[in-house]
C-alpha positions as a printed Julia matrix, in Angstrom:
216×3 Matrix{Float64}:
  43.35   57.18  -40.33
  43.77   53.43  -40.59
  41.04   51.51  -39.03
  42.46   49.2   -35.89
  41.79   45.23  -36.78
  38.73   44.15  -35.15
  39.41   40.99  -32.65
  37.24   38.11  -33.77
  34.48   37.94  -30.94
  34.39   34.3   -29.19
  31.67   32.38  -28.83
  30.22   31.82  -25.87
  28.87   28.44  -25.08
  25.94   28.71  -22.43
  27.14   26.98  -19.22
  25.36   23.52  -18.71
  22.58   23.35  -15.85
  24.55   20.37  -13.04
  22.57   16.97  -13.9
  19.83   15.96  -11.54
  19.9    12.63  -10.23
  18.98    9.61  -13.6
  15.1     8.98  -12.89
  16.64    5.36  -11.99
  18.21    6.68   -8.88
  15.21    9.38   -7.91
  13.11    6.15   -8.04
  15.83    3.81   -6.28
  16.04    7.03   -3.36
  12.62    6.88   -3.28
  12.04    3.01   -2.51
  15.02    3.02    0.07
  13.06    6.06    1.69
   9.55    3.84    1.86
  11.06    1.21    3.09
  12.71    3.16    6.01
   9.75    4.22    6.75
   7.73    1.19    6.74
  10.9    -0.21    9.26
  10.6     2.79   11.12
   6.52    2.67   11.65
   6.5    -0.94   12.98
   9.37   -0.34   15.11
   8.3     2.8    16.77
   4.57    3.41   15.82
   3.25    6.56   13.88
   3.65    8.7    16.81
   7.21    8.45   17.46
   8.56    8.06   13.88
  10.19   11.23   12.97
  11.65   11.96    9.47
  14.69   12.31   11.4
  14.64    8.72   12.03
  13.43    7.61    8.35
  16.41    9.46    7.19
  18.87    8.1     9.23
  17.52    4.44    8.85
  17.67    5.39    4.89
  20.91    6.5     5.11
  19.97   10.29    3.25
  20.05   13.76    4.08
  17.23   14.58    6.34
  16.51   17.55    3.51
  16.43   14.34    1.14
  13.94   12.71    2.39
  11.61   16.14    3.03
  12.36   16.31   -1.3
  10.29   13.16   -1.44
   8.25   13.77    1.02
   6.97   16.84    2.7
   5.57   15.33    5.73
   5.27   12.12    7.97
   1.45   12.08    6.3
   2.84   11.84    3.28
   5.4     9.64    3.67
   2.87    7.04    5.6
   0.16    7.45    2.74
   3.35    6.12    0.43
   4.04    3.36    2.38
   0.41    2.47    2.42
  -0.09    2.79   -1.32
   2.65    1.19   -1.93
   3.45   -1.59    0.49
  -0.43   -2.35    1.05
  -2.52   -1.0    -1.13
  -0.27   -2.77   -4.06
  -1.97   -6.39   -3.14
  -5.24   -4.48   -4.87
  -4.18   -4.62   -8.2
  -4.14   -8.36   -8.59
  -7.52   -9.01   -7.48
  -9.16   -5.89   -9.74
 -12.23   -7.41  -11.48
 -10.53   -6.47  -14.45
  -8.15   -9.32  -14.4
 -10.57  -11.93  -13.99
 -10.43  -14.21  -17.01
 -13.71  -14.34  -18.5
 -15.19  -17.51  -17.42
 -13.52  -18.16  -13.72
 -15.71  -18.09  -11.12
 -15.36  -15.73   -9.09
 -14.37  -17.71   -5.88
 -11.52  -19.08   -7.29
 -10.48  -15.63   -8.88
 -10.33  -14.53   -5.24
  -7.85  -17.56   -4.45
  -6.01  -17.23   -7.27
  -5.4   -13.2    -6.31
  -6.98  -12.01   -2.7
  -5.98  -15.73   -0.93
  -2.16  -15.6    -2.33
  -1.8   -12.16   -0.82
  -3.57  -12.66    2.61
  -1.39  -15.3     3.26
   1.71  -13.09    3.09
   0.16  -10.86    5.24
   1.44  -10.64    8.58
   5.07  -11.48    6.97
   5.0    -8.36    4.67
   4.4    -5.9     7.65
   0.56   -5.43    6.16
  -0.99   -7.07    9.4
   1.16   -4.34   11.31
  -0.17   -1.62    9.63
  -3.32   -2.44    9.93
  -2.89   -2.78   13.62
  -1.01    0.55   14.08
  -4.06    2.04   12.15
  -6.4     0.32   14.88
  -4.17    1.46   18.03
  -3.26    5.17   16.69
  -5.89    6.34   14.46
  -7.95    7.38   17.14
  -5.24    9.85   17.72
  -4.02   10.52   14.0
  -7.35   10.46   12.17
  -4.63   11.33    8.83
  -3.72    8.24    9.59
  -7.01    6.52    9.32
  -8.04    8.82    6.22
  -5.25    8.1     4.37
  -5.69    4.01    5.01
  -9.48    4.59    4.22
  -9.18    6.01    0.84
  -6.04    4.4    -0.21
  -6.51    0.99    0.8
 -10.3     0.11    2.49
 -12.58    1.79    0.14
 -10.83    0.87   -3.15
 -10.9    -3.03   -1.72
 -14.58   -3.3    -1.03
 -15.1    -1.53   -4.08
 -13.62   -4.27   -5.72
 -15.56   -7.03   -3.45
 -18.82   -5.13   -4.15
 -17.86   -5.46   -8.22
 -17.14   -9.21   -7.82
 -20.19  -10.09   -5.74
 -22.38   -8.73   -8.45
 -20.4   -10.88  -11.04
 -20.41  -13.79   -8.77
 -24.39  -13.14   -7.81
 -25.05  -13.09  -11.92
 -23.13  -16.45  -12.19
 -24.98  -18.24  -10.03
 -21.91  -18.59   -7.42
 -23.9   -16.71   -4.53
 -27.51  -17.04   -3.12
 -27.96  -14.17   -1.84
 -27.45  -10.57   -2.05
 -25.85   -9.29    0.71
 -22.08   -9.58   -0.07
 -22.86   -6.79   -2.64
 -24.64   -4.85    0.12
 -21.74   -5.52    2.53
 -18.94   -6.4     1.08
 -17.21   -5.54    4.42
 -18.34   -9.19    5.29
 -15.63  -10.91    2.89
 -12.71   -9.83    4.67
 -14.21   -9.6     7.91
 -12.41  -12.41    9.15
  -9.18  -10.8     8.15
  -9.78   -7.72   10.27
 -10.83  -10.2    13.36
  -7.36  -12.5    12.82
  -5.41   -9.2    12.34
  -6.59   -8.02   16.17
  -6.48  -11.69   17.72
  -3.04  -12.28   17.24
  -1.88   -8.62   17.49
  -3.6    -7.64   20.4
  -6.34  -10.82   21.9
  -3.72  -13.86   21.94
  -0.25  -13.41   20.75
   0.6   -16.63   21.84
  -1.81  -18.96   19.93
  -1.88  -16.26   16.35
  -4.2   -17.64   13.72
  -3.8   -18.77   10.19
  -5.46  -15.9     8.44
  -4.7   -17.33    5.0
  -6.63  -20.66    6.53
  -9.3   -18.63    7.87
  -9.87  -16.53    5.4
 -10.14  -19.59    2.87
 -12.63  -21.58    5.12
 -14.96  -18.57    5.1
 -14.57  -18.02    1.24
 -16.14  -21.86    1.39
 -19.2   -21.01    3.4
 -19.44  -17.84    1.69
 -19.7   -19.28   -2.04
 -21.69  -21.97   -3.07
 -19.37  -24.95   -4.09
């Protein structure tokens, strides 16, 4: 009995997976969402931004957004890393060029910053941090290890380079380096919350107390 002529089989190509988003566009989605958010937090406060609103203001899916981020915590500890806590990386010790002095490191890298400060929405923050964290205390975690610890860290390393140079006196900047921006966190509350009207310069103050801080 004749054997019937086998069919040739076909090959079967494995279906392709659908293409995710380019990393370009996950990154662009992700910047859009952040800066919803930081729009949405100065508008309405930490209490009353919803992701609902972030979304909306982004112009995404509300499940969009909850891709990026999983909750408001989240989201704000983005906008803090990366709207505030980005000033930091200019005025690492690191990036001090061997022989400036340390005060004018500070102006070349802490002073350029601070003077941008209530423009960029940083001043804000900081306020909302002051009026709601009480409330939140996420809120004032997140700002505390993202932003305040790593800064004095950094003020505590440059006040023992600046103490070894010669540039300070005495030792307590290294001790307290919470007294460097001091000034900052006064100016922040006077013209957010003590005198709207009459707001200080906090670049000006800030530099003015950098002059009676370091020895000329």
């Amino acid at each position: 009995m004749a054997k019937r002529p086998t069919k040739p089989t076909k090959s079967v190509e494995p279906r392709r997976a659908g293409r995710g988003p380019s990393p370009e566009k996950t990154a662009q989605t992700r910047r859009v969402i952040i800066d919803a958010a930081l729009g949405e937090f100065l508008e309405n406060g930490y209490a009353d931004t919803t992701m609902d609103g972030v979304a909306r203001r982004a112009g995404v899916a509300k499940g969009t957004s909850y891709r990026y981020f999983p909750a408001k915590e989240a989201l704000f500890e983005a906008v803090v890393r990366e709207k505030i806590a980005g000033a930091l990386i200019d005025a690492d010790p690191a990036n001090r060029r061997p022989d400036e002095p340390v005060s004018t490191f500070i102006r070349r890298t802490m002073l350029v910053s601070i003077r941008e400060i209530e423009r960029n929405g940083r001043a804000a923050i900081a306020r909302l941090v002051l009026v709601e964290g009480a409330r939140f205390p996420e809120m004032t975690e997140i700002y505390r290890r993202v932003m305040f610890e790593p800064l004095l860290n950094q003020i505590r390393a440059l006040a023992a380079t600046a103490r070894a140079r010669g540039e300070l006196r005495r030792p307590e900047l290294e001790d307290y380096p919470h007294l460097l921006i001091a000034p900052i966190w006064f100016a922040i509350i006077h013209n957010g919350l003590l005198d709207r009207a009459h707001p200080l310069d906090i670049g000006d103050l800030f530099e003015a107390h950098l002059d009676l801080v370091f020895d000329a």
